[in-house]
Residue, then its C-alpha position, 0 to 999 in steps of 0.5 A: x500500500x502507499x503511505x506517507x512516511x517520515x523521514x527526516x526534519x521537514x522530510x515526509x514522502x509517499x511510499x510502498x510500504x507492506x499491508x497491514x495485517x489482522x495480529x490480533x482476534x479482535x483487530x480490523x482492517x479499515x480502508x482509508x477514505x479521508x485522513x487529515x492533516x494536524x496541527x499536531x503532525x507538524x511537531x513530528x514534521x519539525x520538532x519530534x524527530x529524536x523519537x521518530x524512525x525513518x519510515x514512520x507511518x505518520x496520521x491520526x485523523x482516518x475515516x473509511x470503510x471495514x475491509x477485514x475483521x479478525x475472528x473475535x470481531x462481532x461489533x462491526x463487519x465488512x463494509x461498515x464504515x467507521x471513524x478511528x479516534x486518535x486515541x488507541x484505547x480499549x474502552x473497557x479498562x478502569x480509566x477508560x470506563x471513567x471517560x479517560x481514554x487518553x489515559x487508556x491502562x492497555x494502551x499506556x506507553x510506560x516505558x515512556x510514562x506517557x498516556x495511552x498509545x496514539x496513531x501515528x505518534x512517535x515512540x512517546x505513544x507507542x510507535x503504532x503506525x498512522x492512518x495518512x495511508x491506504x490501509x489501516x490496521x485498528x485494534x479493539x474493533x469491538x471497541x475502538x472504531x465509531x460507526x456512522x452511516x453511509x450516505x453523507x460526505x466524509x467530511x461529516x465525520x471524519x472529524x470525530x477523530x480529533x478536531x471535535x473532540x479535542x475542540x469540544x474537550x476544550x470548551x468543556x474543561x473552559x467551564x465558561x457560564x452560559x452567556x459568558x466570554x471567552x478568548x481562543x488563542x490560535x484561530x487553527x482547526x482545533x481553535x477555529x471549531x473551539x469558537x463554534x463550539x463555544x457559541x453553539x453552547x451559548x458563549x455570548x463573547x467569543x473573542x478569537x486570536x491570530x496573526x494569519x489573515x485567512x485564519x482571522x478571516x475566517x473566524x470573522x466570517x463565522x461570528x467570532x469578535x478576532x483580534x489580530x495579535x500583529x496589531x496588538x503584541x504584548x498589550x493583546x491582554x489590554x485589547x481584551x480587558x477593554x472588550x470585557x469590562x476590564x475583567x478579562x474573559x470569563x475562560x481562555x483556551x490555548x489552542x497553540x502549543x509549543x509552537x506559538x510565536x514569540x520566544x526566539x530563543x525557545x525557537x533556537x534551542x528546540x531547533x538545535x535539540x532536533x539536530x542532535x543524536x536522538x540518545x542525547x536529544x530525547x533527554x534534552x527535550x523532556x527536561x530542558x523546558x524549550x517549549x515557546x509559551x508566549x500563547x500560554x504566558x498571553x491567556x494567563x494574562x488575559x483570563x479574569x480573575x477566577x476564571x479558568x484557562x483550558x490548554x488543548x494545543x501540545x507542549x513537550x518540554x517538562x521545565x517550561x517556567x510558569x509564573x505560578x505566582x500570578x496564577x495563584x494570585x489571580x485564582x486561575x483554574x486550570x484544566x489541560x489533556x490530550x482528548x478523551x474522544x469517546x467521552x465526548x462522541x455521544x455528545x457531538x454526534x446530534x449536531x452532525x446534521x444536515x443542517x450542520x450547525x458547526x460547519x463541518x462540511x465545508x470545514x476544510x479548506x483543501x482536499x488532495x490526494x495522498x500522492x500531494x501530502x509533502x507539498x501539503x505538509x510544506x504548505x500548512x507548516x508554512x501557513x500559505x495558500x490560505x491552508x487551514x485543514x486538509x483531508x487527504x483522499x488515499 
């Protein structure tokens, strides 16, 4: 089959690589229908390579149809088509039973201490071959694929692997009162869907932060009151007091991560650490703290006294300095994880209608075939052509 293999820093290709095959008697199959591309791949595309091999199966966001079952398999046949959360998680361990399956115990990678495994994710979770590729092998398949039905577009669906629950995850842990305010750092997919959300559950302010035009304009278009971070810098926690009474907004999600903008010297260092051998970079990335926090230091700031800042965007470094001080003073709640995707599937899934109140039917912005995903990743990672969120078509 063909797959989108890594290879090195900002070197991804197409490759023949084997099938994958039924290991387990309740592993499937799933021919790949759509399989985004995620803000979080371009960490692995930039910045995760001491944990990487070459010839890594990249992607974490597939959709298709069951092509193959193992023996064990009742819950879903041939034909049937599904969703693979990012999560490989069994759903029927203790924590997943409490609606963590990021936290997944078959799953948890504890050679690294990291959470449960993720596809197409580096040794950090499990090293379990990605879903930007023709064929996918899921385990659990009693337990694991989502179910939805034929007729409507991928496009439908295909973000119940991460976007929408990552998104929804967010809003949620944000705890913002019904008719209250909130500020979104980072207008990408997951922010974009954070400021849908945040209103479809009844946010009156909905303030939306960037520094891309088409991202900006976007947001605008969608109803979210943007602020473009070029024109406001450091003072962008006075632009959002003044919007909000001199309080802050009621929560604040950071929706960037690692890589915000900001901190050149943070940018050096994880650039060099990618540089090194991986037996000396793995240590340096998790104890050295190289994560660029500019958007985290900025929703600290920005969030009213009392409120809460939910973090969804990825940070890997395990020493980036906080100003706890601040956070204590100002009784800052704060929530943060990887997303729980089942735990909030039932709850998504009566807004995947025709009507399509969140817009995820015209959500993404490119569609392209398999054979286009390292022009692709070049394009996202460099935030031209007005790329937003794209699905590959293997």
């Amino acid at each position: 089959m063909r797959a989108l293999t890594w290879q090195g820093k900002r070197d991804v290709r197409v490759d023949e690589v084997p099938d994958p095959r039924i290991e387990k008697p309740d592993d499937v199959i799933v021919q790949v229908t759509s399989t985004g591309i995620c803000g979080s791949d371009l960490h692995l595309y930039e910045v995760f390579g001491p944990y990487l091999d070459v010839g890594d199966i990249l992607g974490h966001e597939a959709m298709g149809v069951i092509a193959e079952t193992g023996p064990d398999v009742t819950e879903v046949a041939v034909g049937d088509r599904v969703v693979i959360p990012f999560n490989v998680s069994c759903n029927t361990c203790w924590m997943c039973s409490q609606g963590l399956q990021s936290q997944c115990e078959t799953t948890q990678v504890k050679s690294m201490g990291s959470g449960a495994s993720l596809f197409g994710y580096t040794k950090l979770y499990g090293q379990v071959p990605g879903g930007q590729a023709e064929l996918l092998r899921v385990p659990f398949g009693n337990t694991l694929p989502i179910k939805v039905p034929h007729g409507p577009p991928d496009d439908r669906f295909v973000y119940l692997s991460d976007v929408l629950p990552t998104a929804w995850q967010a809003v949620e842990y944000a705890d913002i009162p019904r008719g209250g305010s909130v500020t979104v750092l980072g207008l990408g997919p997951i922010g974009d869907m954070a400021t849908r959300i945040a209103r479809l559950r009844g946010a009156e302010l909905v303030i939306g932060v960037d520094l891309v035009d088409a991202r900006l304009e976007r947001a605008r278009r969608n109803g979210t009151t943007v602020l473009d971070l070029r024109e406001h810098g450091k003072d962008l926690g006075d632009a959002i007091r003044d919007l909000t009474k001199g309080r802050g907004t009621d929560a604040v999600i950071d929706a960037v991560g690692l890589e915000a903008h900001g901190s050149p010297v943070a940018t050096a260092a994880q650039r060099a650490t990618a540089l090194l051998p991986d037996k000396l970079a793995r240590p340096l990335m998790e104890k050295a703290g190289v994560d660029r926090v500019s958007a985290l230091l900025a929703g600290i700031d920005a969030v009213r006294r009392g409120g809460t800042l939910s973090i969804s965007g990825v940070y890997g470094g395990a020493a980036s300095p906080l100003p706890l001080l601040t956070m204590f003073d100002k009784q800052i709640q704060v929530r943060m994880g990887q997303a729980n995707v089942w735990r909030w599937v039932e709850d998504i899934r009566p807004h995947l209608t025709d009507d399509d109140p969140l817009g995820v039917d015209t959500f993404a912005t490119h569609h392209l075939p398999l054979k286009d995903a390292p022009s692709a990743y070049a394009t996202f990672q460099a935030k031209g052509d007005g790329m937003i969120k794209t699905l590959l078509q293997p």
